[in-house]
N, C-alpha and C positions, 0 to 999 in steps of 0.2 A: 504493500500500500504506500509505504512510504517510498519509494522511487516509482510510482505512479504518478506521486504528489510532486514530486521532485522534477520529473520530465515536465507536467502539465505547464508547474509554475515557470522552468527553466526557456519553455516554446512562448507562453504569454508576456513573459519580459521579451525577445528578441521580436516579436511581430509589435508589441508595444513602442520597443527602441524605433522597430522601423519606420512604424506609421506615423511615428512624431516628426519625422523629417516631411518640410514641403514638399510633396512629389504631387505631380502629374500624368496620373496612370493612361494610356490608353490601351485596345484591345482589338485586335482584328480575328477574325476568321470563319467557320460556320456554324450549324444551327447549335449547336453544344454551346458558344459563346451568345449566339444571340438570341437564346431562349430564355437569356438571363436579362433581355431589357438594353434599349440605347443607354441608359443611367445606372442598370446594373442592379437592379433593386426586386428582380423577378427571381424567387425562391424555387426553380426548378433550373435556374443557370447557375455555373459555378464561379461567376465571376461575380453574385449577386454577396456568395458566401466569402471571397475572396477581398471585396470589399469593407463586408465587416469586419475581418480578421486583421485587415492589413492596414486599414484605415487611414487611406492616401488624402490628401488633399482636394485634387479632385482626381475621378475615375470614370471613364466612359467608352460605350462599346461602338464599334465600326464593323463592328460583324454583318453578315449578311447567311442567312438558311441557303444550304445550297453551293457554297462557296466552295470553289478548290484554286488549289496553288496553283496549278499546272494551267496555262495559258491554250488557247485553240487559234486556226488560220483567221479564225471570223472576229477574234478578242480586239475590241475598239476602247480606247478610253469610253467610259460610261458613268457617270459620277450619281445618275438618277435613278437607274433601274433599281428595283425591289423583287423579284420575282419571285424569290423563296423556293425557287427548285435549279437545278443545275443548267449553268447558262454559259454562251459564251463570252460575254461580260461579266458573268457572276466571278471572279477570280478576286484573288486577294490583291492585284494589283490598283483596280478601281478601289478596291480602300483604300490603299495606299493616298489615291489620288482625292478620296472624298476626305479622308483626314486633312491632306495638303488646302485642300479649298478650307475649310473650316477654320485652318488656324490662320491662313491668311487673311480670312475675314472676318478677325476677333469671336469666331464664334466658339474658338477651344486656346485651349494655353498650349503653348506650345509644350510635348512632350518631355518627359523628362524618363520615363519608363515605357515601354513598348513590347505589350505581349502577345504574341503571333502563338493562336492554336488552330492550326488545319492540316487536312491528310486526308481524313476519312472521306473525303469524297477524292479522294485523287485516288485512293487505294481501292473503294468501290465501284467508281465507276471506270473501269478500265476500258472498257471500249469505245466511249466517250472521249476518253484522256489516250489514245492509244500508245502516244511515244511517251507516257508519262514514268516509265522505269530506264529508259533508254538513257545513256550515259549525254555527255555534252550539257556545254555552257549554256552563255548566251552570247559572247563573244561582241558588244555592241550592235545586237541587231535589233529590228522593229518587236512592240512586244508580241504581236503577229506571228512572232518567228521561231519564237521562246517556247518550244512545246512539251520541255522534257521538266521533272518537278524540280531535279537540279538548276536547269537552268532559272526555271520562277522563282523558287527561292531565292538564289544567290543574286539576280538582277532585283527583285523587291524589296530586299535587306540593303543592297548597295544605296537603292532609290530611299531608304529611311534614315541611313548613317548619311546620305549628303546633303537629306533637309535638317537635319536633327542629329547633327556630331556629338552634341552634348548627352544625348538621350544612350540610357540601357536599353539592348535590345535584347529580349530573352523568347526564343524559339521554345515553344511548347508541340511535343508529338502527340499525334493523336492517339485518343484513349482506344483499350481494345473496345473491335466491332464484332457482334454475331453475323451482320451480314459480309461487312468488309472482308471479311476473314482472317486469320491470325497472321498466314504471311504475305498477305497484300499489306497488312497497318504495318508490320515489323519491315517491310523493307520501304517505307514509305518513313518510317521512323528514323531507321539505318541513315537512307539518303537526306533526311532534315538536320539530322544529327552529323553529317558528313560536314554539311554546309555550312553549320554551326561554327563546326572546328575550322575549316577554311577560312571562314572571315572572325574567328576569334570572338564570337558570339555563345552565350551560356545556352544552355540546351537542356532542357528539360523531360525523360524520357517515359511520357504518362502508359504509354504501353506496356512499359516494363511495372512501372511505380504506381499509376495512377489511381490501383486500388479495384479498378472493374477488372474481373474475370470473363471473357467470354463464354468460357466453356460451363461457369455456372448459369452465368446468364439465360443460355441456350435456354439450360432445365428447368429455370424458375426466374423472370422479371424479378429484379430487386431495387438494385442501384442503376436501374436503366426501367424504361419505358416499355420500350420496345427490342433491347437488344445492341444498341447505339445511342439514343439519347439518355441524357441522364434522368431519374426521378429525384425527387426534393432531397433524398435521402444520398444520395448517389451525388448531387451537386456539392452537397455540404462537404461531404468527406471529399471530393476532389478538389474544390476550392477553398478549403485550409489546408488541404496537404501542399498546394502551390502555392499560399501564404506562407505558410513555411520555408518551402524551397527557395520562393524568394527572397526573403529575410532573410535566407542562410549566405545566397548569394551577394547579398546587395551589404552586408556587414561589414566585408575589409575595408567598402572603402566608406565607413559611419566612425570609424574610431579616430 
């Protein structure tokens, strides 16, 4: 009991430390982040519980349902679409670019934290995404062109370290999927986590950590809905477990 007591207190002082720092969280990616609310305050997202824990200054979502890294021939800047299902503008890069309009027109603070959770629809939809496991960059090409997850990645991280030098960027892998399957999300994780380490970005590996099992899943909804999205239950435990992650990370440089 008493190193129960001990952990508890030792996690609520370092999320406490954290959250007393000004920060300006923001959040991209799919429905898993944006079921939690543009504000973050919707109890079935895990960024809703994320916020409690962490308790940033301000914190807001740019996610969109539907969303994957992985770019297509037809991906246009699109800064308006909403569609909530898999699109060729639904990509993480249009966030990239709705964040960018937003803080240019005072309507966000400019970042100081930036947490990217997506995959699971690049992992699931593979015939959708077809070159999306295929090796290669982006090498300065249109984002047209950028069709592989490595390339998306690594050109949408560049496009946030050159608005936002100052800002943490911390890559979150996607949580296991009942539909996705275990090794579409794990090499979808592998290649997020590659890119990570390439551009010296933290990496957070919810696949391995994040606490959802798919294979209980499968036999009984618990911490998931349907098998991929989270339940209330399922958000809470992954968005303090990424309070914490964070805090663990973001400490060396609080002292």
């Amino acid at each position: 009991m008493r190193l129960v007591f001990s952990f508890i207190l030792s996690l609520f002082t370092v999320l406490t430390t954290a959250g007393q720092e000004s920060l300006h969280v923001v959040m991209l990616g799919d429905s898993n982040t944006w079921i939690g609310g543009d504000d973050c305050v919707k109890p079935q997202g895990w960024n809703k519980w994320f916020k409690d824990a962490f308790q940033p200054t301000t914190c807001r979502s740019f996610a969109r349902s539907g969303a994957t890294w992985t770019n297509t021939p037809e991906t246009r800047r699109n800064t308006q679409e909403n569609i909530e299902v898999l699109g060729n503008d639904n990509v993480i890069y249009n966030q990239i670019c709705r964040l960018q309009e937003a803080v240019d027109s005072g309507i966000q603070m400019s970042p100081q934290l930036i947490l990217i959770m997506a995959g699971t629809n690049d992992a699931w939809f593979t015939k959708q995404r077809p070159k999306v496991f295929e090796s290669g960059g982006h090498d300065s090409l249109p984002v047209n062109q950028i069709l592989t997850l490595t390339g998306s990645v690594c050109y949408g991280c560049e496009l946030l370290k050159a608005a936002y030098p100052k800002a943490r960027i911390i890559l979150l892998t996607p949580l296991q999927s009942v539909q996705a399957g275990t090794e579409n999300i794990t090499k979808a994780g592998d290649i997020i986590e590659g890119c990570g380490q390439q551009m010296g970005l933290s990496v957070i590996r919810l696949d391995k950590n994040g606490g959802i099992d798919a294979a209980k899943e499968k036999v009984k909804y618990h911490l998931t809905i349907d098998g991929t999205h989270t339940s209330e239950t399922g958000a809470r435990q992954v968005g303090t477990f990424i309070a914490e992650q964070v805090a663990a990370l973001l400490q060396p440089s609080t002292k």
